[in-house]
MIGU-906117 format. One record per residue: residue number from 1; residue in one letter; x, y, z of N, C-alpha, C in turn. Coordinates in nm, 4 decimals, decimal comma. Example, Ala and Ser with C-alpha at 12.3 -4.5 7.8 and 13.67 -1.06 7.14 Angstrom:
k r n_east n_north n_up ca_east ca_north ca_up c_east c_north c_up
1 A 1,3190 -0,5690 0,7800 1,2300 -0,4500 0,7800 1,3200 -0,3300 0,7800
2 S 1,2850 -0,2250 0,7080 1,3670 -0,1060 0,7140 1,2900 0,0030 0,7870
END
This chain:
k r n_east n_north n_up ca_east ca_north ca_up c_east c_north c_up
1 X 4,8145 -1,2494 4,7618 4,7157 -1,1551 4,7206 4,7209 -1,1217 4,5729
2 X 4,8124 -1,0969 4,5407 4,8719 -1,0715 4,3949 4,8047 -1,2154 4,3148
3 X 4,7786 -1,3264 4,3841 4,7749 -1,3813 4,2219 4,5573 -1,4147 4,2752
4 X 4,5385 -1,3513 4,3239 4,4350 -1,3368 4,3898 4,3574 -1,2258 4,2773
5 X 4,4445 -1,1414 4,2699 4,4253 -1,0035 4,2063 4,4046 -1,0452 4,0595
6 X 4,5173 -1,1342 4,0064 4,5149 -1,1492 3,8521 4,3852 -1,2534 3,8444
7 X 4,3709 -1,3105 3,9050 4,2397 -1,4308 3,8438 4,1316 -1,3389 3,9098
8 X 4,1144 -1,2246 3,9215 3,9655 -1,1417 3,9482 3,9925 -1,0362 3,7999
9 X 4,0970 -1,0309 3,7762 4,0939 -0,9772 3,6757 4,1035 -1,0596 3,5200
10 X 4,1673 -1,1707 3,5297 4,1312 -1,2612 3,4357 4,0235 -1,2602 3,4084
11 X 3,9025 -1,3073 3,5478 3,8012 -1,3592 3,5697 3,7143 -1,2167 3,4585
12 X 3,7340 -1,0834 3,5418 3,6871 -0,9407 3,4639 3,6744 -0,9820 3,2871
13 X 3,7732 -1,0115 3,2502 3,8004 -1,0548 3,0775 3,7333 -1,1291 3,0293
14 X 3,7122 -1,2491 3,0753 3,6164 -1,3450 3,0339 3,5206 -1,3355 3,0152
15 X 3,4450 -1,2807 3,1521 3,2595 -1,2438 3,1432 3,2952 -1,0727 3,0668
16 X 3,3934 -1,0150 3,0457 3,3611 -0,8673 2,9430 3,3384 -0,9557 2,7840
17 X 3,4871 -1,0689 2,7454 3,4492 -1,1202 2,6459 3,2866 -1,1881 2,6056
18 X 3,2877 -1,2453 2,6735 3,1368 -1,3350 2,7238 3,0411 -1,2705 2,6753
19 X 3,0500 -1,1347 2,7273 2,9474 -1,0436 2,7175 2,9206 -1,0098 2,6124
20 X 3,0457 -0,9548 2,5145 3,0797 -0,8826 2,4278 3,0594 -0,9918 2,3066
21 X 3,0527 -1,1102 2,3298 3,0184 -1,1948 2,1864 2,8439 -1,1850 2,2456
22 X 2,8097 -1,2071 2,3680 2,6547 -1,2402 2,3315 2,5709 -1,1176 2,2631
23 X 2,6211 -0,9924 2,2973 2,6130 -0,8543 2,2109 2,6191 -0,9296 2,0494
24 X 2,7169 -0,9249 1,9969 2,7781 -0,9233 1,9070 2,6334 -1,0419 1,8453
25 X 2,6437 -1,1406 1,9235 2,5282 -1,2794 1,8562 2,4074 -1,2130 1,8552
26 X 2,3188 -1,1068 1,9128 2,2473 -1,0219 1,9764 2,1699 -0,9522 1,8055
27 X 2,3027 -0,9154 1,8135 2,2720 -0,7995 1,7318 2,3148 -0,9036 1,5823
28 X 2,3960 -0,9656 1,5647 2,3741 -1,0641 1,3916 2,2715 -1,1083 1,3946
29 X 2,1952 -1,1447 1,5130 2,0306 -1,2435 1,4699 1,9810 -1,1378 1,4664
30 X 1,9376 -1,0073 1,5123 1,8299 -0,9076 1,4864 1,8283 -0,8817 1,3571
31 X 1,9624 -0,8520 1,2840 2,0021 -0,8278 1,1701 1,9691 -0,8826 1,0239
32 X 2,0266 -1,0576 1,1190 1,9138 -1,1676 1,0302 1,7738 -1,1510 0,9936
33 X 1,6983 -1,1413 1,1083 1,5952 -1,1245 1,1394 1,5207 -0,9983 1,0726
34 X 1,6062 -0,8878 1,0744 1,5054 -0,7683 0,9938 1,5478 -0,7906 0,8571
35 X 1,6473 -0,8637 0,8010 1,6697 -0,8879 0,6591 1,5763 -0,9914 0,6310
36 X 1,5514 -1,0558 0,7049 1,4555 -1,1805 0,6972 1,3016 -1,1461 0,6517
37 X 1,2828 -1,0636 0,7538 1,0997 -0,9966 0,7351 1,0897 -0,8811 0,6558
38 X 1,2349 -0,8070 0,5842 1,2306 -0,7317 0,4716 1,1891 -0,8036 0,3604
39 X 1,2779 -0,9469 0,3292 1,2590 -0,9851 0,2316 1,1227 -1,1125 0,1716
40 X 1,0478 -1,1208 0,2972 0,9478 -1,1544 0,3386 0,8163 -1,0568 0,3031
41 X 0,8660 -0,9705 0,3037 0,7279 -0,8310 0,2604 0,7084 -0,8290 0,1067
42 X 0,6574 -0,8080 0,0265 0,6765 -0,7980 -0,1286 0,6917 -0,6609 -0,1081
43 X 0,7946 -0,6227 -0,2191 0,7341 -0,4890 -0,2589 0,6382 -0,4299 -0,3089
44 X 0,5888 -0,2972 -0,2691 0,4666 -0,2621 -0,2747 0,4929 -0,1930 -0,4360
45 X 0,4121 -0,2439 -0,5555 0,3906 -0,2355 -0,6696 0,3634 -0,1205 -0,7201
46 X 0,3722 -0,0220 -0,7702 0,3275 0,1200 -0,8401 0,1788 0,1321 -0,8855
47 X 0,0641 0,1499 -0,8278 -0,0584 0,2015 -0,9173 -0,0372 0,2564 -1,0332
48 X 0,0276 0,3378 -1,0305 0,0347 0,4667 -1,1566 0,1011 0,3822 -1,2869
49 X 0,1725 0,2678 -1,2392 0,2390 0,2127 -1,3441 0,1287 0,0589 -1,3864
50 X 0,1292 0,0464 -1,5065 -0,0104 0,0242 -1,5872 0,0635 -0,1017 -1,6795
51 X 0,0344 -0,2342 -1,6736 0,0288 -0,3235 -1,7655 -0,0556 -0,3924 -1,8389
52 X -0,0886 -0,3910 -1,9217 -0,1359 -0,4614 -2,0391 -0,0968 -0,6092 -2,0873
53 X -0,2385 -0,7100 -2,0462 -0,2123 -0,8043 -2,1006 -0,2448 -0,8268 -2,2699
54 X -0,2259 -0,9153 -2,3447 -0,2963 -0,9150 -2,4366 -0,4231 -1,0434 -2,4030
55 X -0,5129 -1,0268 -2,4259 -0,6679 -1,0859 -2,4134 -0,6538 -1,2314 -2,4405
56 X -0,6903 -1,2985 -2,3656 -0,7062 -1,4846 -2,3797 -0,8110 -1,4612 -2,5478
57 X -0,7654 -1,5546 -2,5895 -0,8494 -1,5735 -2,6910 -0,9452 -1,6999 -2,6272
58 X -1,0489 -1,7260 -2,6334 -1,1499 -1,8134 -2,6125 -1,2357 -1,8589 -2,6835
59 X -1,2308 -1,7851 -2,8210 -1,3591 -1,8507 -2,9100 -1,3083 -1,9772 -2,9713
60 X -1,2158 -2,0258 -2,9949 -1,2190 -2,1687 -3,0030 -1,1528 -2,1610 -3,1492
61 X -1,1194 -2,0564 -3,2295 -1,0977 -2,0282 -3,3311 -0,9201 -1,9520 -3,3260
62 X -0,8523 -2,0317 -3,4006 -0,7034 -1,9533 -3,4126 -0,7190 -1,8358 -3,5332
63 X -0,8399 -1,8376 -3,6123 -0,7900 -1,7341 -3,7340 -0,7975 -1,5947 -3,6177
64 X -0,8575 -1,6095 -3,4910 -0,9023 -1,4473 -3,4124 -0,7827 -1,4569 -3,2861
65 X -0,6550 -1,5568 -3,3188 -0,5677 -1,5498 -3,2173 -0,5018 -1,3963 -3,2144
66 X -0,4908 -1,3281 -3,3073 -0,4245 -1,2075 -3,3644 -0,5685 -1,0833 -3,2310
67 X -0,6791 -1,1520 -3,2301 -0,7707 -0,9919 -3,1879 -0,6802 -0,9603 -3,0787
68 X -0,6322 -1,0534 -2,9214 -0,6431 -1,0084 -2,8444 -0,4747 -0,9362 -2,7959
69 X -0,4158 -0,9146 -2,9168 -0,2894 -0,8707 -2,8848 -0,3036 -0,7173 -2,9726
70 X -0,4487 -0,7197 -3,0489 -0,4512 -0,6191 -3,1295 -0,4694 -0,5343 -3,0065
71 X -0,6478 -0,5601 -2,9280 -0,6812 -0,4794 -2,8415 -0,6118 -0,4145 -2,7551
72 X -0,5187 -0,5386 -2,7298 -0,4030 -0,4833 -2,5830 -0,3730 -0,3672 -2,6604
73 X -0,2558 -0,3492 -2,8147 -0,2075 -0,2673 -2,8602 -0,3393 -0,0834 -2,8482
74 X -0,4371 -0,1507 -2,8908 -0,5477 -0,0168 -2,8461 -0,5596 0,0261 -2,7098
75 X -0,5258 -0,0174 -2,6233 -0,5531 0,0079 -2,5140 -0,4508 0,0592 -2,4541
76 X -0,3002 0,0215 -2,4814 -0,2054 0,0780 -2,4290 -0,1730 0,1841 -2,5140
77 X -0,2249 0,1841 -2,5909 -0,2014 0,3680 -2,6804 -0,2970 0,4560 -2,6169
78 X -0,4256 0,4358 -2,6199 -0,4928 0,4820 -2,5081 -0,4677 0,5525 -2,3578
79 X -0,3817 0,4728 -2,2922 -0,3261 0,4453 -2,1855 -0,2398 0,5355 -2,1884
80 X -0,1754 0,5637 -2,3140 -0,0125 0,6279 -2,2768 -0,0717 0,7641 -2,2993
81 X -0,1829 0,8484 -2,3262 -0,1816 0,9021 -2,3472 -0,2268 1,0163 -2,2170
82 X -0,2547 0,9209 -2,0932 -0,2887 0,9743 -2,0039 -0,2034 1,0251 -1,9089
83 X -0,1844 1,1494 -1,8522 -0,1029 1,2325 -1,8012 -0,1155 1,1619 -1,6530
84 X 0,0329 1,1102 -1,5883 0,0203 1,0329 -1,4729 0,0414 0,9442 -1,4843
85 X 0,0108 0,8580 -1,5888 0,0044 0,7153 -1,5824 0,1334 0,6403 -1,6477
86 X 0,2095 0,5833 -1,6105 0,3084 0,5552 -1,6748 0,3085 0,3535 -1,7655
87 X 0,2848 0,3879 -1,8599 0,2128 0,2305 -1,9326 0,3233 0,1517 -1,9400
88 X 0,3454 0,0353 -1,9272 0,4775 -0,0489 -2,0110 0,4559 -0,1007 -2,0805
89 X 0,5601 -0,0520 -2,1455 0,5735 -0,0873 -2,3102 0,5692 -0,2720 -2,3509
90 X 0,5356 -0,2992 -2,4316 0,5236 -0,4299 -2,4800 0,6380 -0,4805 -2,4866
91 X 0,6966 -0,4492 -2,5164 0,8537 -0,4930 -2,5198 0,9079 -0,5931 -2,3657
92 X 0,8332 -0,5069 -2,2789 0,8139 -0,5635 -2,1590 0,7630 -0,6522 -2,1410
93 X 0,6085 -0,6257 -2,1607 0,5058 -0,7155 -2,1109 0,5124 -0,8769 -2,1748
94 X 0,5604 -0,8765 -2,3418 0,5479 -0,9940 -2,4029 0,6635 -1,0854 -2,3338
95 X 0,7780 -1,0560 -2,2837 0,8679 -1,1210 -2,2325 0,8396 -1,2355 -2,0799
96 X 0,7784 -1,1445 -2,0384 0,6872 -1,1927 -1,9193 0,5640 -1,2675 -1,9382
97 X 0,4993 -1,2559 -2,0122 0,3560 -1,2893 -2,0628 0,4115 -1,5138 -2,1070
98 X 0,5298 -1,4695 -2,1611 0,5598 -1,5773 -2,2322 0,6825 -1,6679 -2,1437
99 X 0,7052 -1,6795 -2,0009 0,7263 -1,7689 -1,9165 0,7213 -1,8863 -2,0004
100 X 0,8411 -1,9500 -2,0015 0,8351 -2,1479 -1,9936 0,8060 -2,1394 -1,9243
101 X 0,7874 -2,1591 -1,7725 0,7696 -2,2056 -1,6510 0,6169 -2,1992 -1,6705
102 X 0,5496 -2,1530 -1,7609 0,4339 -2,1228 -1,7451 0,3259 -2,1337 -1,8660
103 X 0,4358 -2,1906 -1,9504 0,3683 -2,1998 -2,0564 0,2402 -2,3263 -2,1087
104 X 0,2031 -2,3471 -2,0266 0,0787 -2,4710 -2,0641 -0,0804 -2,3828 -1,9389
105 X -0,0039 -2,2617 -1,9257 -0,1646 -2,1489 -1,8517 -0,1828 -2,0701 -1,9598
106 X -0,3199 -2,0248 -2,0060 -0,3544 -1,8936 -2,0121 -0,3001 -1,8266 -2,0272
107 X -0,3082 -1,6709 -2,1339 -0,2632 -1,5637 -2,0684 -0,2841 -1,4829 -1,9780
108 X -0,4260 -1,5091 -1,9704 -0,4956 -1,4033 -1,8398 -0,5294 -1,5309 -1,7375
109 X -0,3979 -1,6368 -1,6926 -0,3782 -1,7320 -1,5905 -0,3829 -1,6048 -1,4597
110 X -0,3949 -1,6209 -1,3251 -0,3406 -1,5712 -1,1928 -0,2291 -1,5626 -1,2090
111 X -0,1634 -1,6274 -1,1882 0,0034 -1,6643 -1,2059 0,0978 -1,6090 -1,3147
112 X 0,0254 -1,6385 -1,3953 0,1062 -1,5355 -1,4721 0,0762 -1,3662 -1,5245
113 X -0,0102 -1,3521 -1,4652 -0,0787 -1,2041 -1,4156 -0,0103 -1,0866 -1,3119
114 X 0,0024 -1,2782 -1,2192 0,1077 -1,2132 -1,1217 0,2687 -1,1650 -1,1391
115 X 0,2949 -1,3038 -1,2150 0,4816 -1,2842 -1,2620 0,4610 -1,1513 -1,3393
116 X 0,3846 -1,1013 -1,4238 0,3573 -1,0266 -1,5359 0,3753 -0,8716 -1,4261
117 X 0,3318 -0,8494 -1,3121 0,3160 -0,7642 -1,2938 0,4260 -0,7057 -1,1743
118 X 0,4215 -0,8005 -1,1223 0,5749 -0,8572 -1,0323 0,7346 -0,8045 -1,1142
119 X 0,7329 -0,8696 -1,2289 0,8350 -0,8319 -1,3801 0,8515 -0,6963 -1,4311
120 X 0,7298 -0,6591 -1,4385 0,6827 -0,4745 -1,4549 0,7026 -0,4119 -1,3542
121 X 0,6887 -0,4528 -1,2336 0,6767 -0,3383 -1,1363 0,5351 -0,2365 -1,1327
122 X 0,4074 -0,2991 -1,2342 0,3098 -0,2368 -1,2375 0,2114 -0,2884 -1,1371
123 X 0,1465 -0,2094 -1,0726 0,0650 -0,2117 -0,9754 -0,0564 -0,2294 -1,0154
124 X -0,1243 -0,1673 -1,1667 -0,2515 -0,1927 -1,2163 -0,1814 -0,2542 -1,3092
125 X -0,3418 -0,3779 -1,3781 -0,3041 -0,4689 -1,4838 -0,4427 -0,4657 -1,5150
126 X -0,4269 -0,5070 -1,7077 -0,5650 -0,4756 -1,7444 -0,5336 -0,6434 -1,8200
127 X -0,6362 -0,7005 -1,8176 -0,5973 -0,8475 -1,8687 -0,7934 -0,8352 -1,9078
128 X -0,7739 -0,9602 -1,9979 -0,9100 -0,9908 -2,0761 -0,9329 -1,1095 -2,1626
129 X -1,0138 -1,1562 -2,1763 -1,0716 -1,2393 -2,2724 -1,1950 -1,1850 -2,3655
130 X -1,2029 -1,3028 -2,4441 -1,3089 -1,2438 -2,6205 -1,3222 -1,3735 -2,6326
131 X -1,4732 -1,3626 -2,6729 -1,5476 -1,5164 -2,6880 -1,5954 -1,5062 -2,8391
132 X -1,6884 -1,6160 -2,8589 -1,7735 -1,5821 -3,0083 -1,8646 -1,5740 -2,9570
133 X -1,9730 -1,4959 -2,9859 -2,0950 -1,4225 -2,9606 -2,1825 -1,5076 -2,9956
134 X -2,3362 -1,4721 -2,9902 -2,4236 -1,5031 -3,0936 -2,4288 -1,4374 -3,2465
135 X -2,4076 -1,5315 -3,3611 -2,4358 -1,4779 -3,4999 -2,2712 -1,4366 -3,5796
136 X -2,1856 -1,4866 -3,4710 -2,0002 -1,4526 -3,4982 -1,9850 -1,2807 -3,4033
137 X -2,0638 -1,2654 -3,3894 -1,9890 -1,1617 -3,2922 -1,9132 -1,1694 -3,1627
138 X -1,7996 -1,1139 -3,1860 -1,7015 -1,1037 -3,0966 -1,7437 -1,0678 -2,9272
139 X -1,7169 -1,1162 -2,8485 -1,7711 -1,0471 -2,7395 -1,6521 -1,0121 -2,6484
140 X -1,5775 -0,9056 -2,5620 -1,4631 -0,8672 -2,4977 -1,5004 -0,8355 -2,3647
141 X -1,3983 -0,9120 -2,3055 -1,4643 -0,8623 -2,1533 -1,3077 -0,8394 -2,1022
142 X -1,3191 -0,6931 -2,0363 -1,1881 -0,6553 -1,9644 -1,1800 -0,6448 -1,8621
143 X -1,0425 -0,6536 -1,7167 -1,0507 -0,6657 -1,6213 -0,9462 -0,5708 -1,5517
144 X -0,9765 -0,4162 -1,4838 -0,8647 -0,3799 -1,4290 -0,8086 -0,4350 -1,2757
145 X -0,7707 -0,5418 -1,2245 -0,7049 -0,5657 -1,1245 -0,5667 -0,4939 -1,0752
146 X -0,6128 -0,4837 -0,9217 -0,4861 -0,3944 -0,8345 -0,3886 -0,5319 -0,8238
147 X -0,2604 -0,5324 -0,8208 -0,2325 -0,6285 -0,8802 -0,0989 -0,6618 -0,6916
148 X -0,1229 -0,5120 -0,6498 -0,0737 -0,5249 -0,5026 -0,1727 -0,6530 -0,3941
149 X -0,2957 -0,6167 -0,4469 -0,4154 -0,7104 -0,3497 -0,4368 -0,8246 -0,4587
150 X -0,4478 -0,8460 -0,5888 -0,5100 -0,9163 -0,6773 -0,6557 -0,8562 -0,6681
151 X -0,7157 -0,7833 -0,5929 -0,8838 -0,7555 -0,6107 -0,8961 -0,6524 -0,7819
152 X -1,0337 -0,7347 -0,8084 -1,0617 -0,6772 -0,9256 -1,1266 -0,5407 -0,8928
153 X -1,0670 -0,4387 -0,9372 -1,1232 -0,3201 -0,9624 -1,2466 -0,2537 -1,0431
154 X -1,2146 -0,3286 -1,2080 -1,3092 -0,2875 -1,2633 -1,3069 -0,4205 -1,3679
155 X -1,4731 -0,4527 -1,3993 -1,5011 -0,5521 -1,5061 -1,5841 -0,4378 -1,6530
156 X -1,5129 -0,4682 -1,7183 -1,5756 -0,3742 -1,8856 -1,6179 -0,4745 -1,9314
157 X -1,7267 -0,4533 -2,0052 -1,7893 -0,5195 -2,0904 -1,9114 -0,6204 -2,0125
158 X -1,9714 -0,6629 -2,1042 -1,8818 -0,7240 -2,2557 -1,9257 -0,6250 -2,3894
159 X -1,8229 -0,5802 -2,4647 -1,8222 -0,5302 -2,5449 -1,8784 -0,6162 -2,6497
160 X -1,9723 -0,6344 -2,7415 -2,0073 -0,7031 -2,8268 -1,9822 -0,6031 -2,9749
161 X -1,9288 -0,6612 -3,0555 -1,9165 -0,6558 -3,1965 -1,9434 -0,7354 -3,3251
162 X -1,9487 -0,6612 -3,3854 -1,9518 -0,7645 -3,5652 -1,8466 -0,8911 -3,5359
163 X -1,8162 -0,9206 -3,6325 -1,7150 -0,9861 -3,7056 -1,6014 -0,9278 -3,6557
164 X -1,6397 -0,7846 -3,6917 -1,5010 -0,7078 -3,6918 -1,4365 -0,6697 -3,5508
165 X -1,3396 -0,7357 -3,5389 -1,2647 -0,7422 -3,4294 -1,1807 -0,5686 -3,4128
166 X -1,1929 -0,5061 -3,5160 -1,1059 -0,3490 -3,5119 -1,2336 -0,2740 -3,4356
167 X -1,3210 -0,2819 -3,4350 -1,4665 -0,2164 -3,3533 -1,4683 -0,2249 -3,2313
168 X -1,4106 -0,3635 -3,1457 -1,3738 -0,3793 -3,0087 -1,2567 -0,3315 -2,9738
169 X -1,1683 -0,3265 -3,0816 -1,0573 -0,2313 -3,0244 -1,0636 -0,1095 -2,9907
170 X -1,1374 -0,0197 -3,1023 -1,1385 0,1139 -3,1090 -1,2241 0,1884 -2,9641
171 X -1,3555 0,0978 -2,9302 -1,4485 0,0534 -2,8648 -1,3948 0,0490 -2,6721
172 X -1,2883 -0,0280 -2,6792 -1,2594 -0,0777 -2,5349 -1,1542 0,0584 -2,5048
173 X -1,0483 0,0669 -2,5666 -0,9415 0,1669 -2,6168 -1,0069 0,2929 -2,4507
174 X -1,0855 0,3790 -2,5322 -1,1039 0,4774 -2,4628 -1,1684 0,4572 -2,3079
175 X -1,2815 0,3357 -2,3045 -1,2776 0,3053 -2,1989 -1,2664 0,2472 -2,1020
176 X -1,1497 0,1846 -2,1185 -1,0377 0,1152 -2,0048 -0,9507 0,2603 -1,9892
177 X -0,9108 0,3333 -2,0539 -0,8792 0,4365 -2,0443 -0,9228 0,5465 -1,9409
178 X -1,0469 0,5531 -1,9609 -1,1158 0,6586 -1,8861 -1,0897 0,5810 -1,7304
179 X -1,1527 0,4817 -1,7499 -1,1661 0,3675 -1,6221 -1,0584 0,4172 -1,5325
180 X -0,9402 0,3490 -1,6070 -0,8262 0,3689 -1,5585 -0,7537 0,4967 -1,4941
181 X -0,7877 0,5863 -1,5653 -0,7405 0,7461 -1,5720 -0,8591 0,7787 -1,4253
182 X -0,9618 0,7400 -1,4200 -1,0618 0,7925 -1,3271 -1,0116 0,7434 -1,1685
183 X -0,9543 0,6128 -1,2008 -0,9432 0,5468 -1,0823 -0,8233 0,5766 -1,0077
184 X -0,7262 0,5966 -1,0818 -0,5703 0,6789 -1,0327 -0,6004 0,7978 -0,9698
185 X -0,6492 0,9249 -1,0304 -0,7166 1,0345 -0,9978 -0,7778 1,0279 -0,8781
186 X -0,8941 0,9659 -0,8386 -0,9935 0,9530 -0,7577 -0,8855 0,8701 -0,6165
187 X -0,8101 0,8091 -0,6582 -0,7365 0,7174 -0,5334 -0,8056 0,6076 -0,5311
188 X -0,8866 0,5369 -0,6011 -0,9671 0,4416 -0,5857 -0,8815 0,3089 -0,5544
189 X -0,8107 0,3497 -0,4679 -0,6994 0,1782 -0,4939 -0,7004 0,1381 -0,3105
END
């Protein structure tokens, strides 16, 4: 009887061990598994936090490569001045903007719109291009995209100007601003 007794109780150990690893396997794959579909989710990006591209140049002309990093600079002064909104600084943005991995796109590419905003942690992004007009006027067209969906929010312009490329700055400045400032406020996202 006695050795009857020990192999029911052996037997007890085995299927407790048994048990006790399929627990154990149970619970490391769930574990896997919610680390898995955590890191599977993107993080959800900040609205309130605001990047600035500087503007594709498009007119076909390098002496106006300088407008579209001017404008950005107008626009994110603009920007910072709005209570709520937290802008990133260039210091930021140019680091990102300027990817090897990426360097034969656009600046206002998808992709690098995306890394750009992904890098920031900004949720809105204001990106743009400037053409040559009729007669040399500048023409600016701006774009606020939610940068959580990629959907475009708001299209400005086209701002048309002289020659003078400081007129589209001064010009876009306040209203990408307002735009922007209206759309945070309102929840428009």
């Amino acid at each position: 009887r006695r050795a009857g007794t020990e192999a029911s109780a052996s037997g007890r150990r085995v299927r407790g061990a048994m048990i006790g690893a399929a627990v154990a396997l149970l619970v490391g794959a769930g574990m896997l598994g919610a680390r898995a579909s955590s890191a599977a989710r993107p993080t959800r990006l900040d609205p309130r936090r605001v990047a600035v591209a500087a503007l594709s140049n498009e007119t076909g002309d390098t002496t106006l490569a300088t407008v579209g990093d001017m404008v950005a600079s107008w626009i994110t002064d603009r920007l910072s001045r709005i209570a709520g909104i937290e802008v990133v600084t260039s210091a930021t943005v140019v680091p990102a903007q300027h990817d090897a991995h990426l360097a034969q796109s656009p600046v206002d590419d998808p992709a690098r719109l995306h890394l750009l905003a992904t890098e920031t942690r900004a949720g809105t992004l204001v990106s743009g291009s400037y053409y040559r007009g009729a007669r040399g006027a500048i023409e600016v067209h701006v774009e606020v995209t939610d940068a959580n969906s990629g959907r475009l929010l708001r299209a400005i312009g086209p701002t048309v100007t002289a020659p003078n490329a400081e007129r589209a700055a001064a010009t876009l400045g306040p209203r990408v601003a307002a735009t922007v400032d209206s759309m945070v406020r309102d929840g428009e996202r």
